[in-house]
C-alpha positions, 0 to 999 in steps of 0.5 A: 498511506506511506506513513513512513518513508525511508528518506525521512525515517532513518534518521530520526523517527526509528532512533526515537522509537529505540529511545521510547522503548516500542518493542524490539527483537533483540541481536539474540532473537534474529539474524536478520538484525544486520543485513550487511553482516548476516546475509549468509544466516539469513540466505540459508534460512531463506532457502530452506523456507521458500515455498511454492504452491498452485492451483493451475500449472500453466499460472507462471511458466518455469523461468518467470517461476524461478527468477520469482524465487530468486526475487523473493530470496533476495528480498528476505537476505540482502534486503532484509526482510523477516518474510515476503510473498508473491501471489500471481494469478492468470485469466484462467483462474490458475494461481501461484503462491510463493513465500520466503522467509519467517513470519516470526523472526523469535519462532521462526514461523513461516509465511502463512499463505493466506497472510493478511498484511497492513497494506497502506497506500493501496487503500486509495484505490478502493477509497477511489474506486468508491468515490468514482461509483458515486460519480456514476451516480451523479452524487459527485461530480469530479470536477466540481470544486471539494467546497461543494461536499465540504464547505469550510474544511480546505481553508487557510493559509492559503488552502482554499477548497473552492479551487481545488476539485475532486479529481485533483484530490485523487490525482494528487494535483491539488497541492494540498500540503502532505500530513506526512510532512508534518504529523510528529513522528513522537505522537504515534510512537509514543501511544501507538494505539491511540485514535487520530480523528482524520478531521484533525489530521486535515487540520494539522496539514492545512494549517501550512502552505499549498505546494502549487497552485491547484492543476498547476503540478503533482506531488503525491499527498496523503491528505487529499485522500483524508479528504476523499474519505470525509468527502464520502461520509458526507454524501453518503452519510456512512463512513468511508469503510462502511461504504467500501464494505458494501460496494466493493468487499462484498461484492467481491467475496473479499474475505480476507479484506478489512477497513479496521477502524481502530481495531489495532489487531490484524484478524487471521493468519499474519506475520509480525510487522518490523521496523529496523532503525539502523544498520546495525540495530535490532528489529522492533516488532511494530505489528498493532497499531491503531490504523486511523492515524493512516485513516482513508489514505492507508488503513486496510488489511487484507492479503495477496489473494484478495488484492489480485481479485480486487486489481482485476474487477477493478481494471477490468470494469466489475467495479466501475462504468466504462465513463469511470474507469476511462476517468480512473485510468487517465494518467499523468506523469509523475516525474519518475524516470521509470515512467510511472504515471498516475490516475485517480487513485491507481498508477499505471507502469510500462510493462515490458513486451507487455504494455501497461501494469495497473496498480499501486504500492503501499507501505506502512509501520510493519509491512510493504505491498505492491500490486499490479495488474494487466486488462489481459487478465493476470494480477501479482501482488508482492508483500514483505514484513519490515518497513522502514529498514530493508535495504534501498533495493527492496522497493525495487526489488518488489517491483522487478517481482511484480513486473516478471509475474504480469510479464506472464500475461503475454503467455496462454 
């Protein structure tokens, strides 16, 4: 889930968290408090904590090694970030793993090479990877209306679940109206470990207009995968993170992947989570939070390594029949001028001498990850320890990160 995006939250929502008092890092504790005046503090720390390890050589050739750490160096001093981490792999197994940056700005540990992070919307890949399995098994069917799984939910105010279908659910063509747009920022900082029922989240969207008309445009909406997941524990009879546990997560060997519930702590080595709430403000440590105010749109945990394991079985066809995967990677435009483009619950990008990278990107209080693969067989995933607060190029940044590492794929 983007539970938070920069356009929204620089103003208001992070000045509201300074008054509340959500715990903060104080101008003593960090250099990165101010990326614009103490970008030669943070360089130098950077610099000196840029790590690289690997398990096969030929995982990134030397150039795309060293713009990688020139990438992730930027990250963690112009952009801002405490940390960030990149693990590529390539189709022979081989990986590389490279941190920048502290996971801790008070001790200044370093990044951990098997962090977990929050990774927000890239939860909806597994939540469709799920419900596109039980259209293999004819449990769902994707153009049938979302009335037919839950009857009386998408109602109202002009929502009328029986025009809307599941597949415009996952694509984001549903024109179901965006809880990001009107959940109260006040309500999650004011008791960040209180429990959201997604029912309610549902509830607090539904109650105001659609954007389009069903199938008639695309507007990324966090409440569609709300949906998604009730939608799954209503044919299943299990939750959505039960259901991803046994079909994906175990079958993979995920040992670093957790669907969280309302467990506010993130299991195992992790960095702290940070918000900054303005230029010149200090960092706010925002690592525990109650995870199901982002529910089946954005509450996962897991790590660089995992998330590479799951983009290749998923992109590949370990986790879907052929059918399904045709249907997950049937795209349209976005609008964006990069020419991003998105499937059902995975967008794909052009690659450069390449062709396509499959993926998806996910912020959350805290963390920011992106993640993409290649039907070649190599995988990157890119991860940093502040959102909101790094600068305007940090996103892409993490994506140039990414596209340099699956560039590798057209080598041996």
């Amino acid at each position: 889930m983007n539970v938070i995006k920069r356009r929204r939250v620089r103003g208001g929502l992070l000045t509201l968290a300074v008054a509340m008092g959500v715990a903060a890092v104080t101008p003593a504790d960090t250099p990165w408090r101010n990326t614009a005046v103490t970008a030669t503090t943070a360089e130098s720390t950077a610099a000196t904590s840029t790590t690289a390890t690997s398990t096969t050589a030929t995982s990134t050739n030397a150039a795309d090694h060293t713009r990688l750490r020139a990438l992730l160096r930027r990250l963690t001093t112009v952009d801002g970030a405490p940390g960030a981490l990149v693990e590529v792999r390539n189709r022979h197994g081989g990986s590389s793993m490279l941190t920048s940056g502290v996971a801790d700005v008070k001790s200044h540990a370093p990044i951990h090479r098997d962090s977990r992070f929050r990774i927000g919307s890239m939860t909806k890949s597994f939540v469709a990877t799920v419900v596109l399995q039980l259209v293999g098994e004819h449990r769902v069917a994707l153009d049938a209306p979302v009335e037919r799984y839950l009857p009386g939910v998408v109602r109202g105010h002009g929502n009328d679940g029986r025009r809307i279908t599941v597949r415009q659910l996952l694509q984001h063509t549903s024109g179901v109206p965006d809880i990001l747009d009107y959940l109260t920022p006040r309500e999650i900082l004011e008791d960040p470990l209180a429990h959201h029922d997604t029912r309610d989240l549902v509830n607090i969207a539904l109650a105001h207009p659609p954007t389009f008309k069903p199938g008639t445009g695309w507007r990324y909406s966090n409440t569609g995968y709300l949906l998604a997941g009730m939608l799954i524990e209503k044919v299943t009879g299990h939750t959505y993170g039960e259901e991803i546990r046994r079909r994906v997560i175990a079958p993979l060997g995920l040992r670093e992947t957790y669907v969280p519930g309302d467990a506010p702590s993130i299991p195992g080595p992790h960095p702290r989570g940070y918000v900054r709430p303005g230029e010149d403000a200090p960092l706010m440590d925002i690592t525990e939070i109650n995870p199901s105010v982002a529910g089946p749109s954005g509450s996962m945990i897991s790590s660089g390594t995992d998330l590479n394991r799951f983009l290749d079985a998923l992109v590949r066809g370990r986790l879907l029949r052929p059918a399904q995967l045709r249907q997950m990677m049937n795209t349209r435009p976005t609008g964006n001028p990069d020419g991003r483009a998105y499937g059902l619950g995975l967008e794909s990008g052009p690659l450069p001498c390449v062709g396509l990278s499959w993926g998806h990107t996910g912020d959350v209080l805290g963390y920011e990850t992106i993640g993409g693969a290649t039907v070649e067989g190599r995988q990157a995933t890119v991860m940093v320890n502040v959102d909101p607060g790094g600068s305007d190029a940090q996103d892409d940044d993490m994506r140039a990160a990414v596209q340099t590492a699956l560039r590798g794929s057209r080598h041996p």
